[in-house]
N, C-alpha and C positions, 0 to 999 in steps of 0.2 A: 793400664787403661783407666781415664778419670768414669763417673759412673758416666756424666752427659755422654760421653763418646760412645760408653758400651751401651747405651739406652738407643743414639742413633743407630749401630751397628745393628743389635737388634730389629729397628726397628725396616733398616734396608732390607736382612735377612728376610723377616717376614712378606715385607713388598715384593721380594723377587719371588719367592714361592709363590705369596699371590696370583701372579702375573703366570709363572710356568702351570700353575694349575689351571688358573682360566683359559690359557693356553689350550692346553692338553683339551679343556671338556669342553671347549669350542668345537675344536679340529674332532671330538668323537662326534658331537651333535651334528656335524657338519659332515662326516663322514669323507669327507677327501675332497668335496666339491665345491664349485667359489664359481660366482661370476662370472661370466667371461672370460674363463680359462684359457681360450687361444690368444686372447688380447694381445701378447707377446711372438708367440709359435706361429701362431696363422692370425693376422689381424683381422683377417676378411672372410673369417670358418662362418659364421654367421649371417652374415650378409650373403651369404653364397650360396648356405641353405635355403635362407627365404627366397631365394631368384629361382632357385630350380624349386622346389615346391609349386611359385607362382606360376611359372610355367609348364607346370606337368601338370598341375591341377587346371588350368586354364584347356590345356588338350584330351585330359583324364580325366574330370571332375570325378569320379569312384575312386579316386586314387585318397584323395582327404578319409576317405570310412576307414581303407586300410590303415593311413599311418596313425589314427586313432585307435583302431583295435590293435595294433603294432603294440603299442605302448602296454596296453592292459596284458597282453598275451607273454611280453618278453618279461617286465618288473614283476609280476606277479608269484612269476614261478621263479621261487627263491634268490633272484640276483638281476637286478635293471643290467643283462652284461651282454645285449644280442645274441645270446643263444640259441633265440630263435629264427633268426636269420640263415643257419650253418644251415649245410644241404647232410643228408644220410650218408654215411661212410660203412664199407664192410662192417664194421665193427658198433655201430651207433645208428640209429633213427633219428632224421629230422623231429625237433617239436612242431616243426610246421607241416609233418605231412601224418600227425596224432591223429585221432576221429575227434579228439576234442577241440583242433585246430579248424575243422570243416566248414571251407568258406574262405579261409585268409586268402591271399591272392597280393598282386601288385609289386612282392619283392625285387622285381627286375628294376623299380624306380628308385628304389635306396640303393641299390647298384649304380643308377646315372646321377645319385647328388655323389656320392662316393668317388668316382670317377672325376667329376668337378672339383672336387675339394682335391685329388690327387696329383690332378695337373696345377693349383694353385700351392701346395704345401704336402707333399710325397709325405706319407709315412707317418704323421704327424694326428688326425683327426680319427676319433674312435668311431667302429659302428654301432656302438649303444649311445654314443653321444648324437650322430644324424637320427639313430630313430628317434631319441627325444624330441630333440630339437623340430623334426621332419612330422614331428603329432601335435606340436605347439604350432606351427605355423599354417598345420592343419585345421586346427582347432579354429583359427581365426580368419582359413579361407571358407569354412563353413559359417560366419557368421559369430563363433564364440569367439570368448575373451580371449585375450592377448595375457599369457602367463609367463612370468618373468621364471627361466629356470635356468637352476646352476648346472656348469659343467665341467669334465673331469675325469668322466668315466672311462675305464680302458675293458677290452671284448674279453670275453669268454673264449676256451680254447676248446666246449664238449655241450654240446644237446646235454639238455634236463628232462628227456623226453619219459626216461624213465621213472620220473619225479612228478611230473605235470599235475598227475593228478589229486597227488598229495595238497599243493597248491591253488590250484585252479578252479572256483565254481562252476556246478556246471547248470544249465537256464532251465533242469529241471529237481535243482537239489531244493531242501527244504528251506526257508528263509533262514533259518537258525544257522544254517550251513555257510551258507552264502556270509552271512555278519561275522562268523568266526574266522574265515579264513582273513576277509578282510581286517579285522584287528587285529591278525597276525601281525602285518601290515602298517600299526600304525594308526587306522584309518576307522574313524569313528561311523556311526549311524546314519545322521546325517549325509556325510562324505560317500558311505555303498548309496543311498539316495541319488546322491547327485553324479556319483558317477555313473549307476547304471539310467542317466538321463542321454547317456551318449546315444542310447536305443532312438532316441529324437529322429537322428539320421540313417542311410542306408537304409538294407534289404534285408529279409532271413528268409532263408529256402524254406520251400515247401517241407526236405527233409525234418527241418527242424519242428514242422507246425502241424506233421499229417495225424499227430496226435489227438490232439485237439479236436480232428475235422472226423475221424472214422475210426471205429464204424457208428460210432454214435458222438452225435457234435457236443462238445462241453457246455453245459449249461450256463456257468460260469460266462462266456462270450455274449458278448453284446450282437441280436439277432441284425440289426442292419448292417453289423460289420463280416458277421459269417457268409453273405449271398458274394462279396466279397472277394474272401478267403477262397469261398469253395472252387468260385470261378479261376483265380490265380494259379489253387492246388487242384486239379482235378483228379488226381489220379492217389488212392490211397497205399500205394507205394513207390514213389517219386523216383526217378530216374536220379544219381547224384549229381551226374555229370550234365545236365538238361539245365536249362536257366530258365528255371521254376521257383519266382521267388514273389514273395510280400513286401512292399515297402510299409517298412515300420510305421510311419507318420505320412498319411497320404496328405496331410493339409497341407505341411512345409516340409515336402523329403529330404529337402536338399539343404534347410538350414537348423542347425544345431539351437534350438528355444525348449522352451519349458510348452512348448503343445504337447509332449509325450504326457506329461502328467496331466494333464487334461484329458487324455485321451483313456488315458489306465482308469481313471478313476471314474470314467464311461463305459467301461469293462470291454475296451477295443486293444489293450494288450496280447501282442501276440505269444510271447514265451509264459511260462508258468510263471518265472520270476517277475515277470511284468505286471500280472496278477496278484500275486502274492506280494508285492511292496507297496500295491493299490489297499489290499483289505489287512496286513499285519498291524497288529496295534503298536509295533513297537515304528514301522516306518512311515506307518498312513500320515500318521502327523506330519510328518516333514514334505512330505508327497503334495498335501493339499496347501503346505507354504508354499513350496516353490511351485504349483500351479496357478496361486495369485501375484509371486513377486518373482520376474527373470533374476532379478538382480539378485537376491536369495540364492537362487539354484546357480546361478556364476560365482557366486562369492564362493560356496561351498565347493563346487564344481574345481574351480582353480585350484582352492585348498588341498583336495582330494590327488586330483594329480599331478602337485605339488611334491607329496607325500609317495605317491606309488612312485613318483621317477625319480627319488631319493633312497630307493629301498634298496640295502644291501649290495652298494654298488662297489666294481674292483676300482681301484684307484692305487695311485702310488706308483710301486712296482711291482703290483697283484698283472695276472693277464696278459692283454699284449693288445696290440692295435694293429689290427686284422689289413693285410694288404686288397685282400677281397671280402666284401662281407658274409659273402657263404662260405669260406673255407679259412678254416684256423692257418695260419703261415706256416706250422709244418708241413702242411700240405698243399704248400701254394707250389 
């Protein structure tokens, strides 16, 4: 072989590895997920979710809080894989019926997009991929951005229930707590910011607040919002099952804005976490941005769960694609 040939040869050699290696550390960064993954399978997986969405929110409006706290409750805990969708089996606890889950609700309606997608394309659409999809399109019946997310994902086949907590912050751990879990994650400073901006919307029970309220009221709380509170919670141990609750954001309940951080940094936060993201020196800062610029707290916001509903997901031929979203298919 003259040298030019073996200098090209080489030099293919090299190109093709290039290529198999970008390859490779694409498909790892990318974790299994692309675009518009039914584009082919089901052309109309997405178009189908935003229609039932539009219409169950339009009859449900509380339905948008769930498939938003959906999202944070299922990626969180070690795998975006619906796990937390499944119901309790002799053998396993629901993660949705945890003490840490207290409050979720609405599952029956990722049941009726499910259903929808079944009769258009059997077999074929994941239920970690509707809950994504079903908190994206949540997110923008509430008023927030419109997030471009990839999909790909296939279910889980067991509750993490016994994990949860390993994962999962809870709205009275220490701020330190809270940022570590989430950079497990992925998901910078800024990003727990913006995500725990979701508090904008919905309600928290009384259970979660009677702390605060008795037997002695936290100083910490802003006194025009405690007369409030008191009125809301009256009873300093709260029935669980009773609909005894606080709307987060009494200005704009119902739309997803950056008035939460205006309000925290009024010291009308209701959970501890809410509190402490207002006065930590490590998150005040970014608190008091996205209290002057929406735009700010959406740009990081999308980024954020962007990131969570890319985390650790089954893909390929990990899993399985659940015929019901509470019940793994062995036991359909």
């Amino acid at each position: 072989m003259g040298s030019r040939a073996l200098v090209f040869f080489l030099f293919l050699s090299f190109l093709g590895a290039s290529f198999r290696y970008g390859s490779a550390a694409q498909d790892e960064q990318d974790n299994g997920l692309v675009m518009n993954f039914y584009k082919d399978s089901c052309p109309q997986a997405e178009d189908i979710i935003k229609e039932q969405v539009r219409l169950l929110y339009k009859r449900h409006k509380n339905t948008a809080f769930s498939w938003l706290r959906n999202i944070f409750h299922d990626c969180a805990v070690q795998s975006c894989d619906a796990s937390l969708l499944l119901d309790s089996t002799r053998r396993s606890l629901s993660e949705k019926e945890t003490d840490r889950s207290f409050g979720l609700r609405n599952f029956r309606y990722i049941e009726t997009i499910k259903e929808a997608l079944e009769r258009e394309c059997p077999g074929v659409v994941s239920c970690a991929d509707i809950l994504v999809l079903s908190a994206r399109d949540g997110i923008v019946s509430l008023g927030g951005p419109y997030i471009p997310l990839k999909t790909g994902r296939r279910d889980g086949r067991r509750s993490r229930a016994d994990i949860l907590e390993e994962y999962l912050p809870d709205h009275n751990e220490s701020m330190s707590v809270v940022l570590e879990r989430f950079a497990a994650m992925g998901i910078d400073t800024p990003g727990v910011v913006a995500l725990l901006g979701a508090h904008s919307v919905g309600r928290t029970h009384c259970v979660k607040l009677v702390h605060r309220l008795y037997p002695q009221v936290d100083p910490a709380l802003n006194p025009g919002h405690v007369e409030h509170m008191l009125y809301k919670c009256p009873d300093e141990i709260p029935d669980p099952k009773a609909v005894q609750y606080v709307r987060n954001d009494r200005g704009t309940p119902m739309i997803l804005d950056n008035n939460y951080y205006r309000n925290i940094l009024d010291n009308k936060g209701l959970l501890i976490v809410d509190h402490q993201l207002a006065t930590d020196k490590r998150t005040k800062p970014y608190v008091k941005k996205m209290a002057k610029k929406q735009d700010y707290f959406f740009k990081e916001f999308s980024r954020a769960i962007t990131i969570l509903s890319e985390n650790n997901p089954l893909t390929g031929t990990k899993g399985e694609i659940r015929k019901q979203c509470n019940v793994a298919n062995k036991l359909h």
